[in-house]
N, C-alpha and C positions, 0 to 999 in steps of 0.2 A: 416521555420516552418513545422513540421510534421501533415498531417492534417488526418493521419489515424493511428489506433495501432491494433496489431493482438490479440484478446481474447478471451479466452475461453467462458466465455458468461459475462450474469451481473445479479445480485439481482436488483428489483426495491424497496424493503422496507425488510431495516436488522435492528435488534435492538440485531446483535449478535458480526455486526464487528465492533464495534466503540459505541461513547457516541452517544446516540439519534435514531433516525431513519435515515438509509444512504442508498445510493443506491453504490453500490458494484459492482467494476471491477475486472476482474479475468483475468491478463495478460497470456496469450498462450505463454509457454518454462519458463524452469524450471533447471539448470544444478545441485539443489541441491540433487534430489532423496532421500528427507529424508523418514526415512522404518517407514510407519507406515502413510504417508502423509496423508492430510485429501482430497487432490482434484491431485490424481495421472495425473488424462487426462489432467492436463494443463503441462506435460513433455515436449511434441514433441512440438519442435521448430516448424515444420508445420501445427501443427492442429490447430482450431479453425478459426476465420474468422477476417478478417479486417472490424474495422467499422468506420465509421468520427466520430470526437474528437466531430463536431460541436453537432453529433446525439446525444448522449449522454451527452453534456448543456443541449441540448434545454429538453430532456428527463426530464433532473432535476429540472430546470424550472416552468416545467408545476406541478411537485407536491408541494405543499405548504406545507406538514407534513415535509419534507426532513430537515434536519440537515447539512449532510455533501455528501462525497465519501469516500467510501474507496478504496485503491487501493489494490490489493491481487493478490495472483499468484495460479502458474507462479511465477515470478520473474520480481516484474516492472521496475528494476535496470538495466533491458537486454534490455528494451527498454527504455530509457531513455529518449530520445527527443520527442514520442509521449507521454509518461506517464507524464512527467514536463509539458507540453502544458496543458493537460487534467488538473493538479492539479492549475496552474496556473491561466485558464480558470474561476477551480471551487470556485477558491480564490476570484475572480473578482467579481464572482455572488454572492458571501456572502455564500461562502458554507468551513464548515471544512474538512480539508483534513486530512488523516488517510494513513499510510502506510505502506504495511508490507513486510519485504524483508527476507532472509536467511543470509544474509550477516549481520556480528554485524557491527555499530553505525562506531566503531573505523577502520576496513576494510574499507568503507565507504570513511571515512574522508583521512586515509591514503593514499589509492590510488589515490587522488588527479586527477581524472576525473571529469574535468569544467560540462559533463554531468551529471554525478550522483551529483555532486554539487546542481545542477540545480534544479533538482527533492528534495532533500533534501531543498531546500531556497522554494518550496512552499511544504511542508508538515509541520504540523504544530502537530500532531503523527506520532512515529517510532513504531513499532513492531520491534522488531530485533532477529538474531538468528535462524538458521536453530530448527524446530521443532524435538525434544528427545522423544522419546518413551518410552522411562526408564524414563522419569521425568515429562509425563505425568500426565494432572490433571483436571477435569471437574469442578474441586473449584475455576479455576484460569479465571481472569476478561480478555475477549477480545485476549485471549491468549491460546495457545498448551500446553507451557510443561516451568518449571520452570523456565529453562536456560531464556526463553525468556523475554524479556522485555521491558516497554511501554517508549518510550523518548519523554521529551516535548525537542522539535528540538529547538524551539523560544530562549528558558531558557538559552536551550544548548550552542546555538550559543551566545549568549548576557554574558553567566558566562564565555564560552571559558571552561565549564567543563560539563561534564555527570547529565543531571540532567530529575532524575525519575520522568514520571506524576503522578500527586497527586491519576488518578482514577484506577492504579495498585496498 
């Protein structure tokens, strides 16, 4: 078990990454460099800091308005085994898990890494899709840019096919 993950920092109350009020992790390293990013300083694979997975329950815990987590980069796919723990964790506590990667749904899957599996079997939204500039849109729910898109992973996994959540 990974009992630490490197990140950029955290929101204690968003009502802009996900359905409800979430508290929000922003994983440290990033390989996608899309132009236009909206949180550049989570690039460097060395910046930001290590924090316990436990810090951040018990964080959640303590509010009562909280809904879920979101997980956000960075790229939580690059840490895999502390981000699944973390999402896991938040699963346990009765919290929704929300997460957003550069990588689409289908890369994901294909690449057949037991880790990102892992992380994907407690997320229960995908964000997917490196963020477009040119497709850009401030109309668009919990999302960047058109390309991207919200997956209920649950659905997904159970039809064995793509299936869009209802609050995109």
């Amino acid at each position: 078990m990974t009992s630490q993950i490197r990140i950029a920092g955290v929101v204690k109350e968003s009502i802009v990454d996900g359905p409800g009020i979430r508290l929000v992790v922003f994983a440290q390293g990033c390989p996608h460099h899309c132009e236009g990013c909206h949180n550049p300083a989570t690039h460097d694979f060395n910046g930001g800091q290590l924090v316990a997975i436990d810090a951040i329950i018990d964080e959640m815990k303590k509010n009562p308005l909280l809904d879920g987590i979101t997980l956000s980069g960075g790229e939580p796919f690059l840490q895999p085994e502390g981000f699944s723990e973390l999402a896991k964790c938040a699963q346990a506590a009765g919290f929704h898990v929300m997460t957003y990667t550069g990588y689409t749904f289908e890369t994901l899957l294909e690449k057949k890494d037991q880790r990102w599996q892992r992380l994907l079997r407690y997320t229960d939204l995908l964000v997917d899709g490196r963020f477009e500039a040119e497709q850009k849109s401030l109309l668009l729910k919990f999302r960047g840019s058109h390309n991207q898109r919200i997956i209920d992973v649950k659905k997904s996994q159970q039809k064995n096919q793509l299936v869009l959540s209802e609050i995109s």
